[in-house]
Structures are given as C-alpha cells and as structure tokens.
C-alpha positions, -999 to +999 in steps of 0.1 A: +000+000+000+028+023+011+045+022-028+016+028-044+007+058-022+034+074-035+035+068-067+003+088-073+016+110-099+023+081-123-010+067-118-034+097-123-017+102-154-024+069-166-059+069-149-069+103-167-057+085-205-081+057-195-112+078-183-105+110-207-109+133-180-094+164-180-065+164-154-071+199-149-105+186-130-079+176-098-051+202-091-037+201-126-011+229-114+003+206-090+007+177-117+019+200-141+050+211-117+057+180-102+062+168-140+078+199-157+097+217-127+134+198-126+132+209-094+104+195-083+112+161-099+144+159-079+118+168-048+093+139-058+122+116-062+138+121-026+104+122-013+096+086-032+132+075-018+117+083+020+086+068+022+091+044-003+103+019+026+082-003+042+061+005+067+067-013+093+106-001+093+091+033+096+064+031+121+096+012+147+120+037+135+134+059+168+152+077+138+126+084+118+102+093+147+128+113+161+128+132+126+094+133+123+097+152+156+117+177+150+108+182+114+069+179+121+053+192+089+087+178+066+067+167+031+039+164+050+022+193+022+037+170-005+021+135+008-008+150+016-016+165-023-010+131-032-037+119-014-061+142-029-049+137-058-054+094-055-086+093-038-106+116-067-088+095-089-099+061-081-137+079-075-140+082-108-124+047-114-157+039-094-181+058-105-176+056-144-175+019-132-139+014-146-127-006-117-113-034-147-085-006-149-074-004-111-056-034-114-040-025-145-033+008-137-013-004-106+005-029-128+019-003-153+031+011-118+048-016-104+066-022-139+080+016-145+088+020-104+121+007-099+130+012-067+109-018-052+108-054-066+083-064-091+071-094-074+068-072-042+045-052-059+023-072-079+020-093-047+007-056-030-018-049-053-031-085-060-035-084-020-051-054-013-066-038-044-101-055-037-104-038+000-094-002-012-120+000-039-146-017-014-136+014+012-130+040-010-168+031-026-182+029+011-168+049+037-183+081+044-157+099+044-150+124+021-117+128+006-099+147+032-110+125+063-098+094+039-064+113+039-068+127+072-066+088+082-041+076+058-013+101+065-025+120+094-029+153+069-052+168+093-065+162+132-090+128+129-108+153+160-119+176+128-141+150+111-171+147+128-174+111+116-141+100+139-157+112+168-178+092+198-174+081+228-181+051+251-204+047+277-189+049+316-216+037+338-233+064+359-214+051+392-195+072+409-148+073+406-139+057+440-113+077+453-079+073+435-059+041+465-023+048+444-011+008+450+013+005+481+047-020+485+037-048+499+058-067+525+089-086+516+077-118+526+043-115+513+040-145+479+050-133+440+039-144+410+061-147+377+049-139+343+064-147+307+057-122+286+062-134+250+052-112+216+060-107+181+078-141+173+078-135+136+092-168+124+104-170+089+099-205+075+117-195+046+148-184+064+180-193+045+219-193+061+242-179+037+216-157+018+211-122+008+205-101+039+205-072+019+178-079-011+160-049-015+126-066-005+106-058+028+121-094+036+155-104+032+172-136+040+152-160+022+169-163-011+200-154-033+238-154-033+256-127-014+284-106-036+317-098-034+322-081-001+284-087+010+283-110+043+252-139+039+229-144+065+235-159+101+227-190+113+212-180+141+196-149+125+206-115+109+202-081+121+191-067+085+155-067+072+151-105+081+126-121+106+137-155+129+146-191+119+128-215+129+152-234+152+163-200+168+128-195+177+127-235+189+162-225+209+150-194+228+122-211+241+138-244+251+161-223+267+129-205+288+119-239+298+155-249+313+164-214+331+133-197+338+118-222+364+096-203+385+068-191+357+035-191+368+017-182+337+028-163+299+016-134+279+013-141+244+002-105+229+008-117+190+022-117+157+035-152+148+041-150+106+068-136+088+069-102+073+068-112+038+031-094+037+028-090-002+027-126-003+005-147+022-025-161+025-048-174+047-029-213+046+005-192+048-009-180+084-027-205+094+005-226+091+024-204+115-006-201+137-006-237+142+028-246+139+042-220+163+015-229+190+022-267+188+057-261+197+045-241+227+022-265+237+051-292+237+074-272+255+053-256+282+029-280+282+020-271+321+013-236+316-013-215+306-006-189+282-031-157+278-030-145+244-038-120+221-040-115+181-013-095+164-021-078+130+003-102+110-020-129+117-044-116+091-044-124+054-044-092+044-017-082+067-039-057+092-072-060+072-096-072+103-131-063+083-160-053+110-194-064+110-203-042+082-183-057+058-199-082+040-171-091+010-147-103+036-149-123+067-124-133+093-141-162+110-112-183+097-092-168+124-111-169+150-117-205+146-079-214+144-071-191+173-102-205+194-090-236+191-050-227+191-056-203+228-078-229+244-049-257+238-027-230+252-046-232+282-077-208+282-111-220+301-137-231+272-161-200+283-137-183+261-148-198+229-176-179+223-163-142+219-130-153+207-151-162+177-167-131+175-139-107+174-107-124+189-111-109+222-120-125+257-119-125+296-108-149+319-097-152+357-060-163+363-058-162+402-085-152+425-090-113+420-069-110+391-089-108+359-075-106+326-092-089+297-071-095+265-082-069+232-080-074+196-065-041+188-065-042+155-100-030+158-083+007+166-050+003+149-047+031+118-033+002+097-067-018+098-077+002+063-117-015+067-120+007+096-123+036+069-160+027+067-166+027+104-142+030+130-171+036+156-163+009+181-159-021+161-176-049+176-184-028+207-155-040+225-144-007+243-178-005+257-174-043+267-141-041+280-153-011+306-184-036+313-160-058+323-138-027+344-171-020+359-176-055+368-145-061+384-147-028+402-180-045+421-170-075+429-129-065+440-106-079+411-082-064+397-071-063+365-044-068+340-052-058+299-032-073+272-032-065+236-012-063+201-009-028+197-005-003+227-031+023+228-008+049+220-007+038+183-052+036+176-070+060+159-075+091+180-115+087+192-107+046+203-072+059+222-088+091+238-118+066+250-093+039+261-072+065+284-108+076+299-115+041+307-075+036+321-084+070+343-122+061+358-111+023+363-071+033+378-083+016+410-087-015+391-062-021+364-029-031+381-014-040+349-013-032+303+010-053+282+013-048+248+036-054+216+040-048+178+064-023+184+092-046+185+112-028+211+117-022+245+093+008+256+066+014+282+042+046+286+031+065+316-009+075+316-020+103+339-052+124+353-073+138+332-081+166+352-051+167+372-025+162+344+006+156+369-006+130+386+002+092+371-023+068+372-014+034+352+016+022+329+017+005+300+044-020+292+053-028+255+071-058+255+104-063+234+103-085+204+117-124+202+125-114+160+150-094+149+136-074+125+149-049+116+183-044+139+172-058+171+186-087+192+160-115+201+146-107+236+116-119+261+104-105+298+100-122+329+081-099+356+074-102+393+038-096+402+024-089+440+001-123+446-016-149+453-029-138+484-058-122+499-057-087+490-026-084+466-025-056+447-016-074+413+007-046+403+044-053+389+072-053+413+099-055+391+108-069+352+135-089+336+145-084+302+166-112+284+185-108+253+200-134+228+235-116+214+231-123+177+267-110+167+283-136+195+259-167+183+269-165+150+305-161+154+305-191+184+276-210+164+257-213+196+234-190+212+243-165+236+218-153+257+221-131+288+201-108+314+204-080+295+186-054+329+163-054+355+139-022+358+142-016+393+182-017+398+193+000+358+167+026+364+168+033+401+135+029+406+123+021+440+091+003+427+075+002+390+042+022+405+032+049+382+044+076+402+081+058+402+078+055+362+063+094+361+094+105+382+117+087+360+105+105+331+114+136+348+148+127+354+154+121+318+136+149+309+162+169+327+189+153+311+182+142+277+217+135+268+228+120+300+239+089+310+203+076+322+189+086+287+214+072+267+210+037+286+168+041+277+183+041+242+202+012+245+177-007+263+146+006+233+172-010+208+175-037+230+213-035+235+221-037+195+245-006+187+228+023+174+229+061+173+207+077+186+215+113+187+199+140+211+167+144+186+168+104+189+165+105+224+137+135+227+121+115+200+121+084+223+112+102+254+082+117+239+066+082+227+074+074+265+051+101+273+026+099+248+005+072+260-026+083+237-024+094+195-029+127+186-020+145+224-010+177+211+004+184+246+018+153+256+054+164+247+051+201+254+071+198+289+104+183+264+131+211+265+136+218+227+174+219+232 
C-alpha cells in the first residue's frame, strides 16, 4: 500500500488517458509542476526515496520518529496533495465503473517503479486492491477524512465522523488508592511475557540479507564483499529461523523455572506481507502454538491476536463488511488459545472478534483486546471505526464488573493504545483513568522494542495513574537482538494488589551466536536496579521521566536508548532520544500536549 501511495503522480496520469478526464479537473497545477519543474522532480524523487520503505521499518524507527519530531510538517504538504490527488482519482475509477483498470493501472506502476521489486509489488496490489476499492466506494468519508486517516494530513478530531465516545456507567470514581509495596515476605507471582515471534519458515543461512525486498534472507547469493545471512539470525530486514525460535524457548523452559503463567500479545508469521495467505498464516498459527504446547505443556498462556496474523496483513473487516470475513481466524485461534490453556467459556467471543476475559488467580482478571480494531493500519476501519464490535464499551463492562466484585485487573493487547485512531485511544485512556483503581497491569507489543508509557489524570495532568508495558520483540527485525520479559507480580494472596514489582528483560546476542555458532543469551537489565527505581508504580515510572527529561543526553537517557534498541549498537542522537522520550510520554495518539514539557534543546 505504502508504494503505491506514492506513486500517485504516475498513476493519475495513466488513470486520466483511461477515463479522458481532463487532469485539470484535480489540481492540474500541482501535476503539471511536479512533471515539468526539474526541481520538483528531484523533490518527488527524494520524497519517493523516504517513504518508499516499508512501513513497518518506519512506524519502529526511533530515527525516523525522532525526525518526524523535529521536522513535524517535513513533506507532510507534499504526501498529503497526493492523497487528494489518489482518492478523486480512483472515485471516478468507481463511479464511471472502470474498476477493470485499477488493477491495470497499478500494474503499469509496479513495472516503471524501480526502486521496489516487481514481485513485491504485484504481490501488493493482488492483496489489497479488492479492499481499497470496497472502502473507497463505502466509507463516508469524504476525501480529506480518507487522507486525514491515511497520512495523518489533518487532526481525525476535525471529522465529525471519527468522533464518539463510550459509555462509563453512571457510578460514581472511588477515590484514587495509588497501590502500596507490599511486605517482603508477602508470595509473588512470575509472568512470561512473549510477543511478536515472527518466524520466517523461509529463512536461509548464507543468503542475501540485503535484497532490496521488505524481507531479506530468504533467497539469493551474497556478492563480493556482502556478508550472507547468520545462522542463528541477521540483524538486517530478516525475521527469525525456525530453530532459533525453537532455541529461545527451550532455553525458557531450562532457566526460567519459577513461571506461573505467559503473555502471548501476537504476531507469529513472517513479514513477507505482499505474499500470504490465509494457509501461509494458518501454518504459522498452528505450527508455532504446537511447539509451545510441547514445551510448556504445564502452563497456561493468555493470548492476544497481532495484526500479521491476518491475510491481508492488518485487514480485520467489522461487522459491516460483507465481501470479507475473518471467522477463519477466529476459529484457528479458538482452538489454538484454548490448547494454550484458556477456560472453554472463552470460545464464544474469541469467535466473535478475537477478544475474551478470563480469571488467572483469584481477584486478578484478565481482559485481552483485539487491537486491531483501533489500529490506523486496519484500512476496513475507513468505513466505520465507531467501536468495532463494541468492545471498548465491553471491556469497561467488564472494568465495571471487576470494580463491584474487588478484582483487579491486568489488559493485554497487540498494539498499545498509543498507536489507535484518535477517538478509540482518547476513550481507552478515559477508561484507564475512571477504572485506575482496578487495572494493576497493560502489556502490549508490535512495536518490536523495549518501551513502556506513563498515563495520567485527566483533570489533574501531573498525577500518574497506570503504565503500559510494551514488550520487546523475540525477532530481529529490523536491527534488534532476540529478547523476552520475565516480571514479578504482587500475589496470590488475599488482598494483593496485582501490580508489577519488578521486570526482567533477556537478550540473545546475535553477533556472539553466530560467530561461536551457539546462542548467547544473557540478562540484558532489571527495571528496578538500571533505572533506580524504587518500585514500578506509576508515580516511580512518572518521576523517571522527569529525570530524563532533565537530562536528555545523559547517561540515564542514553542507557533508555540502548535498552529501546534492546542492546544492538545504534545512534541515537539527542533528537533520537527527545524523539524516544516523547513516545514514552505519549501514552494516547494525537495529544497535542503530551510532549510540550520536552526542553527543545
């Protein structure tokens, strides 16, 4: 999707010799200087060269975040004409009813485009083409909310048709009980947290790490002077083999003895997106959870669907899309989750939108989301992103519930909050602020590296009130050592709090396995003794930020950097770091506040 969105220019050209329309019908000024202006061209080609990568490189990118930063409205004017200039465009596509020419149109694109493989992008359009005609001929949105959502052109708060809100039951906030230490003595619980596995099937030692595809390491000869993929893995745009996967976890089972239960928050198949199905996923659905069902075949792991589990990569259509259907997933991970463990009372709305609740210990509930039902990426939510599935308003049933009856409770999902539309993440933090009381724990993923986010008061805007913990990544992609995260929970015991005590994270070194051909693995920190934190309460991770904040190219900042990268050698530069530090702070999209307390030097 992200190649043909900007390669716009080439296809309204080739769209307006199909149709005969005038150009001059859609900003014909702007075509005519991005073709004739030299200029220009040199401008549309280093704008092509920047976004021309995939996604998901840019969305995990410190760098690029730290850019966008700085640089806030860089080519932003430029992306943004393009979208008005594609959506018109493929309007009249619909409504001369000349769809027979998306396809082609596309095609000619991938062919004359040369900076992305041609199997890459056929693959892209073959995928996808069917869902943006469906949305583009049914969302009500007009051309700028379609934009507003696809590149964040303008504030989703300005379209009337992103806005709503859920429902908080008419019950009065019990005053705000910040959670207290408990004694030493008192019992612990230990948690495996486990997300974004990413195993590459295809994986091939000795092959081109370097192959100008989304996915490397699958295929080719490496040149003169180019270094073939690891054994164990590669830090390049490669996802994990198979056995390293299979070693990491054997290795869980033989060191980490005391686990009580695992997090599983998602995303099992490869990042070869331009070219899966459903089989392809289903394959890694049910070949990944076998293995964890033979290895741990005493615990019970909690889980929750990532957005590579789809075929199309993120497409989850809602109710009211009837050419698609995901019940194929939902079965699979029905059955997958409750051989993982979960009670059979989970069934029944794991089926209906991969999302469920479930009691792990006496007073501790969990309630594990299907975020892709708020993620920008899910395109189908372009005809309604109103509450899919009503499961915000069923989730803060369930807060409401647990309120009543004393649980606490700890939320899991794919994708942290921080990274939904705005209207679902604005709701969400409500929800986190009326129900603080309650929720002792959030732990997320997708991001792929080590972060956490600090939510606060939404009257009192000081005060902390929860943290969310985004869980580093077991693949590599893209420049990451292999990692997992062992926490230490208060309970089981009447009246524990629930809340984290303290986390583990553990690194595989990459570099060292594949030079000793065995894997290294080692402890890479603890929270509570590289941070100095006396506990991992919100008010301990709030005061932390403000330490960094204070010192944004100190020692304590530099060693959050390290940690994010997850202790593979990067440089992250002081618009890195205030980059970093403001996604730490940013615990909700589109907060234009969140970051205003960042020095700017």
């Amino acid at each position: 999707m992200e190649v043909i969105r900007c390669l716009v220019v080439v296809l309204v050209l080739v769209v307006f010799s199909i149709t005969r329309i005038s150009t001059r019908s859609i900003l014909q000024d702007s075509v005519d200087l991005l073709i004739n202006d030299p200029s220009q061209n040199e401008e549309l080609s280093s704008i092509s060269n920047s976004v021309s990568s995939y996604r998901h490189r840019l969305e995990h990118s410190t760098n690029i975040q730290a850019v966008r930063w700085a640089l806030r409205k860089l080519n932003a004017d430029e992306l943004c004409e393009f979208c008005d200039l594609m959506v018109p465009v493929i309007r009249i596509l619909i409504e001369t009813n000349q769809t027979s020419h998306f396809e082609s149109t596309l095609l000619f694109v991938c062919r004359e485009y040369k900076k992305i493989a041609f199997d890459v992008c056929i693959g892209a359009v073959d995928e996808y083409k069917d869902a943006v005609l469906e949305i583009i001929t049914n969302s009500p949105l007009n051309n700028k909310g379609l934009c507003a959502l696809a590149f964040k052109c303008e504030p989703q708060f300005d379209f009337p048709l992103l806005k709503w809100n859920v429902t908080i039951p008419n019950k009065p906030k019990p005053t705000p009980r910040p959670p207290q230490p408990p004694s030493p003595e008192s019992p612990k619980l230990t948690i495996l947290h486990l997300s974004d596995i990413h195993v590459d099937f295809a994986y091939k030692p000795g092959s081109l790490g370097d192959c100008g595809e989304p996915l490397c390491c699958r295929a080719g000869q490496p040149g003169v002077n180019q270094t073939g993929a690891g054994f164990w893995g590669d830090y390049r745009g490669c996802d994990l083999p198979y056995w390293t996967a299979e070693a990491l976890l054997k290795r869980i089972i033989e060191v980490e003895k005391n686990i009580d239960f695992i997090y599983y928050t998602g995303d099992l198949p490869p990042h070869n997106v331009w070219n899966q199905s459903r089989s392809d996923q289903l394959y890694s659905i049910n070949t990944i959870n076998q293995l964890l069902v033979t290895l741990f075949s005493n615990k019970t792991f909690y889980s929750a669907v990532g957005n590579h589990e789809a075929a199309p990569c993120n497409m989850f259509p809602t109710p009211s899309v009837r050419s698609d259907n995901i019940s194929w997933l939902y079965e699979a991970l029905a059955d997958n989750w409750i051989k993982l463990g979960l009670p059979l009372n989970t069934r029944e709305s794991i089926l209906r939108g991969a999302f469920y609740t479930a009691i792990v210990r006496p007073g501790l509930r969990l309630i594990s989301m299907n975020m892709n039902y708020c993620a920008e990426d899910n395109f189908w939510l372009f005809i309604n992103s109103t509450d899919p599935l009503n499961q915000l308003q069923w989730m803060v049933d369930w807060l409401q519930y647990a309120e009543d009856h004393g649980e606490k409770v700890h939320i899991i999902g794919h994708h942290p909050p921080s990274s939904c539309l705005a209207a679902f993440s604005w709701n969400y933090y409500k929800a986190v602020n009326r129900y603080e009381n309650t929720i002792a724990g959030q732990f997320f993923g997708h991001v792929h590296s080590d972060e956490f986010t600090v939510f606060y008061d939404e009257i009192d805007q000081k005060r902390p009130v929860s943290v969310a913990y985004i869980g580093p990544s077991v693949t590599t992609y893209s420049s990451l050592n292999p990692g997992y995260r062992v926490f230490t929970i208060d309970g089981n015991y009447s009246g524990s709090s629930y809340w984290p005590l303290n986390h583990r994270t553990v690194i595989m070194n990459l570099t060292e396995s594949n030079v000793q051909n065995k894997t290294i693995f080692l402890d890479e920190y603890n929270a509570r003794d590289a941070y100095e934190l006396k506990n991992l309460y919100p008010n301990d991770w709030s005061e932390f930020l403000d330490r960094l904040q204070q010192d944004i190219d100190g020692p304590l900042m530099k060693l959050v950097a390290k940690y994010h990268r997850k202790s593979h050698p990067s440089d992250c530069n002081h618009n890195c770091r205030r980059a970093l530090l403001c996604r730490l702070k940013s615990a909700r999209s589109e907060d234009p506040h969140a970051c205003d307390s960042i020095p700017s030097f």
